[in-house]
C-alpha positions in Angstrom: 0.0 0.0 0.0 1.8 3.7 -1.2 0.8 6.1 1.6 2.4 9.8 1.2 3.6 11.4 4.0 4.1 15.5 4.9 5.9 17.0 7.2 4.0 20.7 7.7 5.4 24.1 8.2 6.9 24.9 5.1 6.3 27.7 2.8 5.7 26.9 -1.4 7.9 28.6 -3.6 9.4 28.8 -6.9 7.8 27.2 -9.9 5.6 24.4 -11.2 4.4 23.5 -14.7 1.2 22.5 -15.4 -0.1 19.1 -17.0 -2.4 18.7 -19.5 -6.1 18.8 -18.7 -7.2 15.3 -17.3 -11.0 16.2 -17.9 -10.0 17.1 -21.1 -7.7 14.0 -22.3 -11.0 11.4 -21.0 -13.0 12.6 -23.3 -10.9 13.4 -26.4 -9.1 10.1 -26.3 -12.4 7.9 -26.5 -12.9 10.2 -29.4 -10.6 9.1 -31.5 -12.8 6.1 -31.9 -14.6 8.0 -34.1 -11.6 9.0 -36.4 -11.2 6.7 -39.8 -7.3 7.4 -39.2 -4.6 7.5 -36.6 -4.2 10.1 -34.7 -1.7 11.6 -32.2 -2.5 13.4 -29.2 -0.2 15.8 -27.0 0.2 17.1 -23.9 -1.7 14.2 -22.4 -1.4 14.2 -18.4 1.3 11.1 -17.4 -1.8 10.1 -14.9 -3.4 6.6 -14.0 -7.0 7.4 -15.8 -5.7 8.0 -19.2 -3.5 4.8 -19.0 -6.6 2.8 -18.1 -8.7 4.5 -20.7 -6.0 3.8 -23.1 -6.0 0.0 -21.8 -9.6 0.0 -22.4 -9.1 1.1 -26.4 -6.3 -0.9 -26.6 -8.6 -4.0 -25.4 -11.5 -3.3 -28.2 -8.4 -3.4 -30.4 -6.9 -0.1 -31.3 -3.5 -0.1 -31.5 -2.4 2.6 -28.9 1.4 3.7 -28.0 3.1 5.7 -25.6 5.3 7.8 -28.0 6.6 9.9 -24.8 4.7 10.6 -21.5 2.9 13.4 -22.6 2.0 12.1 -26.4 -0.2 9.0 -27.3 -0.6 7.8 -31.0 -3.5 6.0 -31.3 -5.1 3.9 -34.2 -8.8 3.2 -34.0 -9.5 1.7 -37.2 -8.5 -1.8 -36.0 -11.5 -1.5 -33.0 -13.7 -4.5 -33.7 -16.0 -4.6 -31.1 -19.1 -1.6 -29.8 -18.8 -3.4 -26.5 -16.9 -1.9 -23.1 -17.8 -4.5 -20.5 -14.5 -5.7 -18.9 -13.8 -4.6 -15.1 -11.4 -1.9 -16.3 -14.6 0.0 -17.3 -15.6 0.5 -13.7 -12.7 2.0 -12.8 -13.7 5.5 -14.2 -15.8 8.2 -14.0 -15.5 9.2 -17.7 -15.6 5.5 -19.6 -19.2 6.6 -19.9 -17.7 8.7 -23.0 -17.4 5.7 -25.0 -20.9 5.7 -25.2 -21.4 8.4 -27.5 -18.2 7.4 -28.9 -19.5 3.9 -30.0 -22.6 4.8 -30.9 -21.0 7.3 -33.3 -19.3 5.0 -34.5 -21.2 1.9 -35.1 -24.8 3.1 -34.2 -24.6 0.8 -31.4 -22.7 0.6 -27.7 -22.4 -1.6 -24.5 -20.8 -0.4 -21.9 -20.4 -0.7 -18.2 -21.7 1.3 -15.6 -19.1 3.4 -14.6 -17.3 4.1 -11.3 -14.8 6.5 -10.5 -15.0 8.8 -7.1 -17.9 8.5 -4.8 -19.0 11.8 -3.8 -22.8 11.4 -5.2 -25.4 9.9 -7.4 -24.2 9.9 -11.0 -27.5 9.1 -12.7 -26.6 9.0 -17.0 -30.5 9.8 -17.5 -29.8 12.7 -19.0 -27.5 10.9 -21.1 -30.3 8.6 -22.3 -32.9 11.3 -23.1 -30.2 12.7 -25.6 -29.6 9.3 -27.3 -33.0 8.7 -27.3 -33.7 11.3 -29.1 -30.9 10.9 -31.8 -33.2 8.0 -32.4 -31.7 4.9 -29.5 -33.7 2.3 -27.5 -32.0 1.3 -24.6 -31.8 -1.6 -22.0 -29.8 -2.0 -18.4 -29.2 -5.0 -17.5 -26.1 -6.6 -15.3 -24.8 -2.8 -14.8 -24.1 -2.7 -18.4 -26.3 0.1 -21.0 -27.0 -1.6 -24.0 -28.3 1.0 -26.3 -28.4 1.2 -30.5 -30.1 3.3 -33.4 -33.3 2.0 -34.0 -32.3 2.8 -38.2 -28.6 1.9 -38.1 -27.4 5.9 -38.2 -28.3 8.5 -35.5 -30.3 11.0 -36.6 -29.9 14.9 -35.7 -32.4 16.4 -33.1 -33.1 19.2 -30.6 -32.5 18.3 -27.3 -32.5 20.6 -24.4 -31.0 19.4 -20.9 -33.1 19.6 -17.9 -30.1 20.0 -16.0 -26.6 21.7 -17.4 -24.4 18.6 -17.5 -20.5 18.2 -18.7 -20.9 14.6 -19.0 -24.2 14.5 -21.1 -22.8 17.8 -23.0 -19.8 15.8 -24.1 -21.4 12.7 -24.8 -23.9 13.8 -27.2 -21.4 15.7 -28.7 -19.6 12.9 -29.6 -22.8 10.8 -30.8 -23.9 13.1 -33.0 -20.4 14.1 -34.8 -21.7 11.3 -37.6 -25.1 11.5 -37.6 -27.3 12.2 -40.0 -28.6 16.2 -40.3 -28.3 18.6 -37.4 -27.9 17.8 -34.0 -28.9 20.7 -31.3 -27.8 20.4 -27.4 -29.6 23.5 -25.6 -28.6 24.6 -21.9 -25.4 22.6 -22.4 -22.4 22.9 -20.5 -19.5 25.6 -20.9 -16.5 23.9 -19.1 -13.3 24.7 -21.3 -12.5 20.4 -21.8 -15.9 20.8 -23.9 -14.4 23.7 -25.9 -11.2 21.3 -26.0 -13.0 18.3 -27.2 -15.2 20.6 -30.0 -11.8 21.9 -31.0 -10.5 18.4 -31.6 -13.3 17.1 -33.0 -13.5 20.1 -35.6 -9.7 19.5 -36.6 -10.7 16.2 -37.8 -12.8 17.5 -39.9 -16.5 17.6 -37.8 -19.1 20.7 -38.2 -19.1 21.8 -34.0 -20.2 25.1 -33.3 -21.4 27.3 -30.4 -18.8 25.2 -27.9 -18.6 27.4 -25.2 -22.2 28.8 -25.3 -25.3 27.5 -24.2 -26.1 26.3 -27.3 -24.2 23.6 -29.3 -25.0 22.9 -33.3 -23.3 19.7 -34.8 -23.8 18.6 -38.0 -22.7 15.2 -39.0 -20.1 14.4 -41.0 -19.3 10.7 -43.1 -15.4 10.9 -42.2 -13.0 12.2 -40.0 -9.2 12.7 -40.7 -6.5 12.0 -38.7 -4.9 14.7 -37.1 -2.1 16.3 -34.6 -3.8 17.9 -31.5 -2.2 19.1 -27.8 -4.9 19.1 -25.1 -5.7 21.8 -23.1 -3.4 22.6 -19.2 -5.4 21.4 -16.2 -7.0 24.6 -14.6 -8.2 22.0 -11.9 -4.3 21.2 -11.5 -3.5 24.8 -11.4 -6.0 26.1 -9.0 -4.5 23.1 -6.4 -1.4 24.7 -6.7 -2.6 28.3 -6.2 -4.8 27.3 -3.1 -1.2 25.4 -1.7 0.7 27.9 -2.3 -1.9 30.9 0.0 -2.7 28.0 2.5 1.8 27.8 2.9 1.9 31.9 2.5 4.0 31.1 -0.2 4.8 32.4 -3.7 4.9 30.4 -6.6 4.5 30.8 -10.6 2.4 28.2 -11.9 3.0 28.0 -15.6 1.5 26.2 -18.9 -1.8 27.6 -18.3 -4.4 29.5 -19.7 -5.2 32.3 -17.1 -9.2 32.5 -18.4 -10.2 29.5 -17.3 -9.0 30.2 -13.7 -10.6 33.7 -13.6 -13.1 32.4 -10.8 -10.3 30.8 -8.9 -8.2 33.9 -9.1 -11.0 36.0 -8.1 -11.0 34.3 -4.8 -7.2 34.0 -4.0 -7.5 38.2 -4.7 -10.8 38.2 -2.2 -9.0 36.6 0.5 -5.7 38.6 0.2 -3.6 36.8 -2.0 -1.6 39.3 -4.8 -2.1 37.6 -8.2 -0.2 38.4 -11.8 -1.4 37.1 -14.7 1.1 36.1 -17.6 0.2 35.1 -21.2 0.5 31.6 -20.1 1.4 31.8 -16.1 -0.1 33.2 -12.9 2.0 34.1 -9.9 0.6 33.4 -6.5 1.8 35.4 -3.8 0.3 35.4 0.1 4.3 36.2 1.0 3.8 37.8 4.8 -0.2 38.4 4.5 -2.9 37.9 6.8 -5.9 36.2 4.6 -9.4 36.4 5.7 -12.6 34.7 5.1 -14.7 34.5 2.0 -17.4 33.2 0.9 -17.9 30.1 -2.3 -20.4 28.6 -4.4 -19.6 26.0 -6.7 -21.2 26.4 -10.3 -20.7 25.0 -13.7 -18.0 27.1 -15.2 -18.1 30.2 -15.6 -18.4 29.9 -12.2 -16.3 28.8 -9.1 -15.7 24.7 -10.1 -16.7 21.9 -7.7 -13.5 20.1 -8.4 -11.5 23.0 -6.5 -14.0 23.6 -3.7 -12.3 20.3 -1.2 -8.6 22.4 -1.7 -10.1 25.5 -0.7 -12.1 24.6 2.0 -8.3 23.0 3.4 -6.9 26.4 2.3 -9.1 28.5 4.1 -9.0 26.8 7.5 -5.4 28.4 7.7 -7.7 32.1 6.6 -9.0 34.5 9.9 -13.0 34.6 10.5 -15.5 32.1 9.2 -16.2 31.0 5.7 -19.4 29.3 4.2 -18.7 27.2 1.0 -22.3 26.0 -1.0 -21.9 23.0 -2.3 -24.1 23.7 -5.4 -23.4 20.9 -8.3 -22.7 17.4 -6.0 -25.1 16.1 -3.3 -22.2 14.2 -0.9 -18.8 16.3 -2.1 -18.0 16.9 1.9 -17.0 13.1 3.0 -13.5 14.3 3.0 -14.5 16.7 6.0 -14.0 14.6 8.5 -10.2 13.8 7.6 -10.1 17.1 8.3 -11.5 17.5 11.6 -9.0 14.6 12.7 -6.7 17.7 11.9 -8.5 19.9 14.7 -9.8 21.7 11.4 -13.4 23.5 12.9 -15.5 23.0 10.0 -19.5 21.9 10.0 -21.5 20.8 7.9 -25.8 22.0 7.4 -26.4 20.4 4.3 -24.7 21.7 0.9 -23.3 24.5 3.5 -19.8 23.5 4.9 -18.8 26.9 7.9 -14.8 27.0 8.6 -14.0 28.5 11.2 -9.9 29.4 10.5 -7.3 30.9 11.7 -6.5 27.6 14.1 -3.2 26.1 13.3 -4.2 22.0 11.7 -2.5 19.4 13.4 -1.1 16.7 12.3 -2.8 13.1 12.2 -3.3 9.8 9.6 -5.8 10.6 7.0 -7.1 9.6 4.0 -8.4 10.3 0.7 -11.9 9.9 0.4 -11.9 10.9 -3.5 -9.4 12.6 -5.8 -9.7 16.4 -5.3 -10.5 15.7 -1.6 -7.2 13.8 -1.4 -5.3 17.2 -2.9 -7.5 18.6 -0.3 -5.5 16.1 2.5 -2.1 17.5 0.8 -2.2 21.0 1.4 -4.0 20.5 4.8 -1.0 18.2 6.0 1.1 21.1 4.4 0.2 23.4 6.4 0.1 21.3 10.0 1.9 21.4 12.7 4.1 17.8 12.7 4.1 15.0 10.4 0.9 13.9 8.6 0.6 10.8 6.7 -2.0 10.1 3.9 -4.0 6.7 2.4 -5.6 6.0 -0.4 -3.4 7.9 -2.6 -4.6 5.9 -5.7 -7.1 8.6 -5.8 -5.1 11.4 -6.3 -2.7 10.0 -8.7 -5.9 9.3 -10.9 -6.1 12.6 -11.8 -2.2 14.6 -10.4 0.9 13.6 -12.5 4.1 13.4 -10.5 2.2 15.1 -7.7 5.5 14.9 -4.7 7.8 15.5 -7.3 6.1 18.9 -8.3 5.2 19.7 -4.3 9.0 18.9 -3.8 10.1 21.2 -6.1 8.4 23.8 -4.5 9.9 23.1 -0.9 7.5 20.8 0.8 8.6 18.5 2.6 6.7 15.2 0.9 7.4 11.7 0.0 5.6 8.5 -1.1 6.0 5.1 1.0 5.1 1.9 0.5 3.7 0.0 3.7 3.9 -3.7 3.6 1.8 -5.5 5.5 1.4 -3.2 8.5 2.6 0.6 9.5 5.0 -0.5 11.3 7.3 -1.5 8.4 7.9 1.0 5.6 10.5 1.7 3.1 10.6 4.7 0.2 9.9 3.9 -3.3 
């Protein structure tokens, strides 16, 4: 078992350089199923998801090599199968992409249930509705959707989401890349990885427009070319470093990244004190010698404040004066993670989606674990900033989605290291 553990007290600084965007890569490389030729695809995050999504393609029969560890070519014209049913499918979130994928591609799909982090109900009705109406019956059966085209092709509809949904956005995006006519998704989501994955789907030669908006028009093509493409840098990645480097009162320069997509994060770390720059492609964090005080945060889909930073800034902010209220706006059970953090003597309660911190109390340090993968970033900067030596579980859940997560904190002057534990803590050597 690989633990990490943190000795606290030490200020961030200097520089760290941004991967590419894991929500991004998920969804682009499931994709390329949809491409009649290889393609090659950059700046892909050196991360455990993408090497089991790339296992799963791999599995259906692409032919799929590591050129580097930021570059994947991948050759999807050997895939012989519309199913996705071995275990590996369970073991993320996003393998629900390769249902749009598949049906794009062969007008049918079977794939597992997925799993991923468990931090509330994941319900893919949405996702349904939309294939549904691209023309798709559907069955569930033995936690597998089996759903097809009721006339071979998918036809273009209308389709307005109840709820504004990344997931379903992205999904019918891919779908309707080859179907026949027009496809229109209304209140879809605005997240850049959707821009990203229109973007790449538009290089290969598909008619996506209105990415970005609320309104998404796709008009289906009969082939798709290979092509080069880098994916976008992780703003979720970025804004982890920025909340580590206020909750240290550090000053670090997080570079390889595109400073609008972070303009609700930055607005924050300026709220509670925190001096920001902004580069072309960097953004310097600096809480040098600052008192930082309270603020207030409600997660929203983006253009608003993201639900994947909130666990990070909620540790952040227990090291801020006075009491903040975070609202928990997009997942039902995202505060699990809280009470790691109260073994740390942080004084935070929960009323429902409201989590109060009361900070300005010095953490302390104690075992912990990751309950999910931004909560277990969340355990890194909280053991950070405690007093004494903190060690962390369940790491598998934040290398999911971090690449080379102590070697980047090390860089910047924490004091971090990965163990392996062999049959009990008392023995432990590091790897």
């Amino acid at each position: 078992m690989n633990k990490f553990v943190v000795n606290g007290g030490k200020a961030l600084n200097g520089e760290v350089v941004i991967s590419g965007a894991k929500n991004a890569a998920v969804a682009i490389i499931p994709a390329v199923i949809l491409c009649d030729e290889p393609c090659r695809i950059e700046n892909i995050p050196n991360i455990s998801d993408v090497t089991l999504i790339g296992t799963i393609l791999h599995e259906m029969g692409a032919v799929v090599k590591r050129v580097n560890k930021s570059t994947l070519d991948i050759d999807p014209r050997r895939i012989f199968t519309h199913e996705a049913t071995t275990d590996l499918v369970r073991g993320m979130r996003a393998s629900y992409y390769l249902l749009g994928a598949l049906l794009g591609k062969f007008g049918k799909a079977k794939v597992l249930l997925p799993g991923g982090c468990n931090f509330g109900v994941r319900p893919i009705d949405q996702h349904l509705k939309g294939f549904e109406a691209l023309g798709c019956v559907h069955e569930i059966s033995d936690g597998a959707v089996d759903i097809r085209s009721r006339e071979g092709r998918l036809k273009g509809r209308t389709i307005y989401l109840d709820i504004v949904s990344v997931g379903t956005t992205i999904n019918l995006m891919l779908a309707a890349a080859k179907a026949e006519g027009l496809t229109v998704i209304e209140n879809c989501a605005k997240e850049p990885h959707v821009v990203d994955l229109a973007n790449f789907l538009n290089s290969m030669g598909a008619d996506v427009r209105g990415a970005g908006t609320d309104v998404i028009k796709i008009r289906g093509v009969n082939y798709l070319k290979g092509v080069t493409y880098s994916i976008i840098p992780d703003q979720i990645e970025a804004g982890t470093y920025m909340a580590a480097a206020a909750a240290t009162r550090g000053c670090i320069t997080v570079k390889n990244i595109t400073p609008k997509h972070l303009d609700s994060i930055t607005a924050k770390l300026r709220e509670i004190g925190c001096d920001i720059e902004e580069f072309d492609e960097a953004v310097r964090v600096d809480a040098r010698n600052r008192t930082l005080t309270r603020c207030n945060i409600k997660t929203m889909p983006h253009p608003g404040f993201p639900t994947d930073c909130q666990p990070q800034f909620v540790a952040m902010l227990t090291s801020c004066n006075g009491t903040s209220i975070i609202n928990e706006n997009v997942w039902d059970n995202r505060y699990q993670y809280i009470n790691e953090l109260q073994r740390m003597d942080a004084k935070i309660s929960v009323e429902g989606r409201l989590a109060i911190i009361e900070g300005g109390t010095p953490l302390k340090a104690a075992p912990v674990k990751a309950t999910d993968l931004r909560a277990g970033a969340a355990m890194i900067i909280a053991a950070l900033t405690a007093n004494g030596t903190t060690v962390i579980s369940n790491i598998q859940y934040i290398e999911r989605g971090y690449e080379e997560v102590v070697e980047k904190f090390q860089a910047l002057g924490a004091d971090i290291k990965r163990i392996y534990v062999k049959d009990s803590d008392d023995f432990a050597e590091s790897v």
